[in-house]
C-alpha positions, 0 to 999 in steps of 0.5 A: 397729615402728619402728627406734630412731634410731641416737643416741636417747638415753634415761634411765638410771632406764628399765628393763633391758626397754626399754633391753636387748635380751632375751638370745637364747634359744639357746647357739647364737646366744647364743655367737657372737662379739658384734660390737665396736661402733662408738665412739659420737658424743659427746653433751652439752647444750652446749659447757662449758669443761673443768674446772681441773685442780687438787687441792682438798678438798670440804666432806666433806674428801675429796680428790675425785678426781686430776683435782679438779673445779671449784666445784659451779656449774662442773659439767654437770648430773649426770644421766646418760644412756643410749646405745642402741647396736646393736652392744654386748653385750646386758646392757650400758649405754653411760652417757656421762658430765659430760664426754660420754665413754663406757663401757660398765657390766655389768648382771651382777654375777656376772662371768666370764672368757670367756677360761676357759670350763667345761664341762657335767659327767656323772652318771658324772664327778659319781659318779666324783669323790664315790663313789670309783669308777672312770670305767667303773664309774660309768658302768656303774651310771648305765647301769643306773639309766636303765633302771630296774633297781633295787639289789638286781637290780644288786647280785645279778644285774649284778656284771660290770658293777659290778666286784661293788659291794654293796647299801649302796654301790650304795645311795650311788651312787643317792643320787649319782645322784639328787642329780646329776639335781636338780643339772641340774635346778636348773641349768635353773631358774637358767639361766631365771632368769638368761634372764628377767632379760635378764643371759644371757650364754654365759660366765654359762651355761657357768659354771652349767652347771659348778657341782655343788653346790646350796648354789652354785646356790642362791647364784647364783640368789638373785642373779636372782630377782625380788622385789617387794620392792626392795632398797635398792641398788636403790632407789639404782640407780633414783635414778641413783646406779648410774654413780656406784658403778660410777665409784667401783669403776673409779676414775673422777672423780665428781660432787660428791654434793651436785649429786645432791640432790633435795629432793622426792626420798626418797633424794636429800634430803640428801648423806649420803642419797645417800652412803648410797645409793652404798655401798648398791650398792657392797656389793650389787657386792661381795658379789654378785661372783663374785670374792668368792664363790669367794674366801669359799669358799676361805678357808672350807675353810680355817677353822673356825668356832665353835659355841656354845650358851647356855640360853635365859633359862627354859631350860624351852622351850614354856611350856606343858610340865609340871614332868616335861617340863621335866626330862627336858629338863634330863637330855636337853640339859644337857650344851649350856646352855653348851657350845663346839667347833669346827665341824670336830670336832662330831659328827653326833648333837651337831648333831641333838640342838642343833637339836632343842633349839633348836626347843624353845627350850631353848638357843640356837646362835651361830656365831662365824666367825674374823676371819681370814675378814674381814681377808682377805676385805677384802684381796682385795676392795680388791686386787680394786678398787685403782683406786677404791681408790688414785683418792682418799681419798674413792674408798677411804672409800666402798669400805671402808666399803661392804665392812663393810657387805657383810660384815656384812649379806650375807657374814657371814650368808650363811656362817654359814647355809651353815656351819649348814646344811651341819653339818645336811645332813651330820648328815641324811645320817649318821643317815639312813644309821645308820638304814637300817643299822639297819633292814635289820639289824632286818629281816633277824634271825634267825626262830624257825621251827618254835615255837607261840609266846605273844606277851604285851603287857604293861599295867597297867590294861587287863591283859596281853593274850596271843595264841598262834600255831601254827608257820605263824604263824596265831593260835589263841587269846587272854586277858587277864590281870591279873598286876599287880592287888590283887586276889588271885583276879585275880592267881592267875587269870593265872597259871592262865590263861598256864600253861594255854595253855602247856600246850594249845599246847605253847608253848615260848617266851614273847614279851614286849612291852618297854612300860609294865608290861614290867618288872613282867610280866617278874617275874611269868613268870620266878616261874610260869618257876621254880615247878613251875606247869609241870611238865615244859614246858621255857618261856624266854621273850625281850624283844621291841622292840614299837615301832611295833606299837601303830600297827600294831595300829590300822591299817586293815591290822590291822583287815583281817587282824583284824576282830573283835580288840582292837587290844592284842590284835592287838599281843600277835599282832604281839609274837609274830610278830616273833619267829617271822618278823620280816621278814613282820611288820616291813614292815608297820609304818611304817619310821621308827617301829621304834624304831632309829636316831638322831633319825630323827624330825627327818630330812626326811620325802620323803629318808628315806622312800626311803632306808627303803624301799629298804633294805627292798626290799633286804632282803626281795628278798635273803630272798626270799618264796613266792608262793604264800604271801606277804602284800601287804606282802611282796610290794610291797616286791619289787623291780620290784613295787608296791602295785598290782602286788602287788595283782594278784598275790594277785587272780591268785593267788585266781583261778587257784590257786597260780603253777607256775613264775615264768613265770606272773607274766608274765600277771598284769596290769601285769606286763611283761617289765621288771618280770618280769626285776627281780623274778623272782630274788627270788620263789620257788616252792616244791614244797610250795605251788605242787603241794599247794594244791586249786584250786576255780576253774574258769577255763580257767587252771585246768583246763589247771594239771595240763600247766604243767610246774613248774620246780624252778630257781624256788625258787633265787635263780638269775635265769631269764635263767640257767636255761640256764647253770644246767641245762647245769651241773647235766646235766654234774654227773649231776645232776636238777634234782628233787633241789635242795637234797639233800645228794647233789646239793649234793655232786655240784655241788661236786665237779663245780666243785673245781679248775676254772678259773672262767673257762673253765667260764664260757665253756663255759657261755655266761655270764661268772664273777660269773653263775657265781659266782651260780649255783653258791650258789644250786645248794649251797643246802640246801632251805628255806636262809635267809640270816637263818641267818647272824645272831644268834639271839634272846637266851632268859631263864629268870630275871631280873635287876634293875638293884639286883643289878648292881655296877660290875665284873659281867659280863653276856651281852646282846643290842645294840638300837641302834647309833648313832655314839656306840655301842650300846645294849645289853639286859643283861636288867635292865629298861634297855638300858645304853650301850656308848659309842663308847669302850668298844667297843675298835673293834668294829662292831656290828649289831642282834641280836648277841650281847655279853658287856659290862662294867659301868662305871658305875650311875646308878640315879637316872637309869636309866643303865647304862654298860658296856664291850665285853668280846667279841661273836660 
């Protein structure tokens, strides 16, 4: 290719590609210090007399410039050119001017001071400055995270390192640690954005590089993307109007506007055309300078903006919801037909209930930013351009009225999404977070072991649909029955049939479903409860929150363990089941619909997902689960184990009869040593399944079983990489390892510890004091000890109670369903859960199952609304 003569001279309107040399590729080259080009020849059509020095008004009656230009016949033509100049920067353009002067315009709006250069940031500095955790700590936990070890492996088995961080802060740091990683990443989109667009420079990298938020990136990126829809400061900059704006902003001399008219060209018809075209990309310079973007968001930390909220002109939302529909709305969004707070004191729950009732049209949202944003914005952006400013009337006409139509059209709006967006990402995060807390507490419920138990799932039409399980959970018999009939014998019959399976299974607790039918069914065990019906059998029964059980009941997994039942039959199974093992059963049903939380269905599907399952690993890893015994469901929420992996598990397990000790998993396929160290503290072997199952299969692994010897540390939660440690341990207590979980060997073990220094026993064990901690509570564990012992155990009724019994100032014993961050639902035994509002709660924190004593504040019998007040809580 030939080289391009050192003066050629080309049209402004060519493009950046022809003009620019494409922006160097590597930081390296990119950052070397650009050569400082030469003054460039001055280049004219002819010879021209200069211009009069003298003021003069233009037909517009704007002063035209300090050094007025002569009549519009004296001017050199206005068509600018373009110098290639070897030695200036890259995204440069030498334009000489009517008077054949040179300057040099940046094609970058975005400008940067190189003499204050930033630097790339860490996933542990961006942990540090949102967790509040110290720098080693951070660095410690990302760490930890780069090799894959998950929460639970880290918050039992890593405490050392973490400085004994729990699993819920861990959990937040991971969603640090996870943001940074799509910061970086973003951070490289837009840098090849910038890259492709031909404005790279090393200062405009370095700056990308510092910046740690996405909503920033998002807004940088906005300004280099390509579209094939041209903007009109654009289309003005191709029509050569581009030196004009930037002569405007420097408070250079300009042409007479009316030299630029083109009669055959659209944009160049007429002067207000072209006038329109200048403040065009006036407003397009200002409102994408990197000047105005930090100063808009320092003036936003220091406002607050508005919102309010109007119902829609039917206010009944989609026109195709029914009368019964249209008032639920009514009660659910009254509150917001015409409603106004301020941005900052708006609680999460109220942003989420009006964007759900904007998406149903039932209100709408305006957001008013405060006019101390604009008049101090405007302050700047004319200090900010004083020269053009102070070079004429004309010169601070046109910018003026280019910031009003910066503000209006770009700036304005651009802050208003911001504010929205940022209200509902904070809402997203805070309900996400109240619903994980609420799932794992769901979770980790007290189980009701040791009880055949009658799961009853209410209906009308269909029958109630009952389903007795033994104390191991296995189904042993079912019925359907129709308490609530006009049929006499029919009604009879059902009792008959509900007393007689009592009585043939010994069933002392009745599990009741709480959907349709739930009230009137209540009413019907409590009178069979208080007859004599069931002579000496002492039965109470419960309310159990069947959400998501009907989706269950339907699924192909429920229809793999149950070929041959109804689905409401399987239901009653799972009613059942929830009381008597409710992590075992609960994790087969999809997180989100446990009926716990708030709005988590408008939460974004792919974050909350994650943050659900990882709080159920969470806590089904911290119970623990059998091996020998456990469902694919359990399994695979193990942390370090998947679906596949569980899948292999239970093949092994069918293939080879029971595991001996934890050291087999390591020959199931897809099991390395990775996945066996984050698993292996979570699973259990346990005496009486691992050594009492008949084994049929004849593989080799089989007939060898009898010399694998068992390991009775594997039925702890002590991680084998401290089996060593742990055994020395329980040898210097005169201990044996056979009577784990006795109460001599618990005594023995404590007594062995009393009064020592912690840290020199560690040393003498050969582990550090947070392992030894470990280790010692899981050695005084008694056997079959859970940790779901700690909570609230389920709330048993023998009699019933209606919302027409209560008066304002009962007391009543209930049981919390829901917790949220406008307070807690409460079962009060009265058919409707009643509400302890955040400001009845005298500054408890509640959890799910637990166990209150409320007061009743106020009755809505009308709409079904209970209000209380917390009096104690165990």
């Amino acid at each position: 290719m030939s080289k391009r003569k050192k003066d050629e001279v080309v049209d402004l309107t060519e493009s950046d590609d022809q003009i620019i040399k494409p922006a160097a590729k590597k930081l390296k080259q990119a950052s070397e210090k650009p050569k400082v080009p030469k003054k460039p020849k001055l280049v004219s059509e002819k010879a021209k007399p200069a211009p009069k020095k003298r003021k003069t008004e233009t037909k517009m009656g704007c002063l035209e410039s300090k050094e007025s230009l002569a009549d519009s016949d004296e001017f050199i033509e206005p068509v600018l050119k373009v110098k290639k100049s070897t030695g200036a920067k890259k995204n440069q353009k030498t334009i000489i001017d009517s008077e054949g002067s040179t300057e040099s315009i940046s094609s970058n709006n975005f400008h940067i001071d190189p003499n204050h250069l930033v630097h790339d940031w860490t996933s542990a500095e961006y942990i540090q400055e949102f967790n509040g955790v110290t720098r080693a700590v951070a660095e410690a936990v990302v760490k930890l995270l780069d090799n894959d070890n998950t929460i639970p492996f880290i918050a039992r088995y890593r405490k050392d390192q973490t400085r004994g961080l729990d699993a819920d802060k861990l959990r937040l740091i991971k969603e640090s640690y996870d943001r940074a990683k799509a910061i970086k990443h973003k951070v490289d989109l837009v840098i090849k954005a910038i890259d492709k667009s031909g404005k790279w420079t090393p200062e405009l990298h370095n700056h990308v590089k510092s910046v740690k938020t996405l909503a920033e990136l998002e807004y940088i990126h906005s300004l280099y993307k390509t579209s094939s829809k041209r903007t009109l400061a654009e289309r003005a900059r191709e029509l050569g109007l581009g030196p004009v704006a930037e002569a405007v902003l420097k408070g250079d001399k300009i042409p007479h506007l009316k030299s630029f008219i083109r009669s055959n060209e659209e944009g160049l018809e007429s002067e207000d055309q072209i006038k329109d075209g200048v403040i065009n990309i006036l407003a397009d310079v200002i409102s994408k300078n990197k000047e105005t973007f930090d100063k808009t968001k320092e003036l936003r930390e220091n406002i607050s903006a508005t919102i309010q909220t109007k119902k829609t002109k039917d206010g009944s939302g989609k026109e195709d919801k029914g009368k019964m529909d249209s008032k639920k709305d009514d009660e659910k969004y009254k509150m917001y037909y015409e409603w106004k707070n301020m941005e900052k004191n708006i609680k999460p729950h109220q942003t989420l209930a009006m964007n759900r009732a904007e998406k149903e049209k039932v209100i709408a949202i305006q957001v008013i930013v405060p006019d101390y944003l604009e008049s101090q914005l405007k302050k700047f952006i004319l200090q900010l351009y004083q020269s053009g400013v102070n070079a004429s009337v004309f010169h601070k006409d046109l910018i003026y009225r280019a910031f009003d139509t910066a503000y209006k059209k770009y700036i304005k709006p651009s802050v208003i999404r911001r504010i929205r967006s940022e209200l509902s990402e904070k809402a997203e995060e805070a309900s996400m977070e109240v619903f994980a807390v609420n799932v794992k507490q769901l979770l980790l419920t007290q189980p009701v072991r040791g009880k055949s138990i009658l799961g009853i799932d209410p209906g009308f039409r269909h029958g109630c649909k009952l389903a007795v399980i033994s104390a191991q959970g296995d189904l042993l018999d079912t019925a359907t029955i129709y308490p609530h009939c006009k049929n006499d014998k029919l009604r009879r019959g059902g009792a008959d049939t509900l007393v007689k399976l009592v009585r043939k299974y010994g069933c002392s607790i009745l599990a009741l479903g709480n959907a349709t039918a739930c009230r009137e069914t209540e009413s019907f065990i409590s009178d069979i409860i208080n007859s004599n019906l069931l002579d000496k059998h002492r039965v109470t029964y419960t309310i159990v929150d069947e959400s998501g059980a009907s989706i269950y009941s339907c699924s192909d997994l429920a229809k793999t363990e149950f070929p041959d039942l109804d689905c409401n039959v399987i239901s009653a199974v799972s009613i059942a089941r929830r009381l008597q093992d409710p992590l075992a059963e609960l994790v087969k049903v999809e997180p989100k619909s446990l009926g716990v939380g708030m709005y988590q269905h408008d939460l974004p599907e792919k974050q909350l997902m994650a943050k659900l399952n990882e709080v159920v690993s969470e806590a089904v890893s911290f119970v623990g689960v059998d091996v020998n015994t456990a469902s694919h469901c359990l399994l695979k929420r193990v942390a370090g184990l998947s679906d596949a992996k569980a899948t292999n598990i239970i093949n092994w397990r069918k293939d080879n009869g029971p595991f001996i000790n934890r050291e087999q998993l390591q020959k199931v396929k897809g099991i390395g040593a990775k996945t066996f160290e984050q698993c292996a503290g979570f699973i259990r072997i346990m005496p009486e399944t691992a050594l009492s199952q008949s084994v049929e299969s004849s593989s080799m692994e089989t007939k060898s079983k009898a010399k694998i010897k068992f390991n009775y540390l594997d039925q702890t939660w002590i991680h084998p990489e401290s089996y060593g440690a742990a055994s020395a341990l329980i040898k210097a207590s005169n201990s044996r390892p056979e009577d784990l979980g006795s109460r001599n060997f618990i005594s023995a073990i404590n007594v062995f510890v009393a009064g020592k220094d912690r840290a020199e026993l560690a040393k003498q064990l050969g582990t550090n004091e947070t392992t030894l901690e470990v280790i010692v509570k899981g050695l005084r564990m008694e056997k079959g000890e859970d940790i779901r012992r700690q909570g609230s155990a389920p709330l048993f009724r023998n009699s019933l109670k209606t919302i027409d019994d209560l008066v304002v100032g009962s007391v009543l014993n209930g049981e919390v369903r829901n917790v949220t961050h406008f307070g807690a639902f409460v079962d009060i035994g009265v058919g409707t859960d009643g509400l302890i509002h955040i400001s009845g709660l005298k500054g408890a924190v509640l959890s799910i199952g637990q166990h209150v004593e409320v007061k009743v504040a106020n009755i809505e019998k009308e709409r079904g609304r209970i209000g209380l007040h917390l009096n104690k809580f165990s």
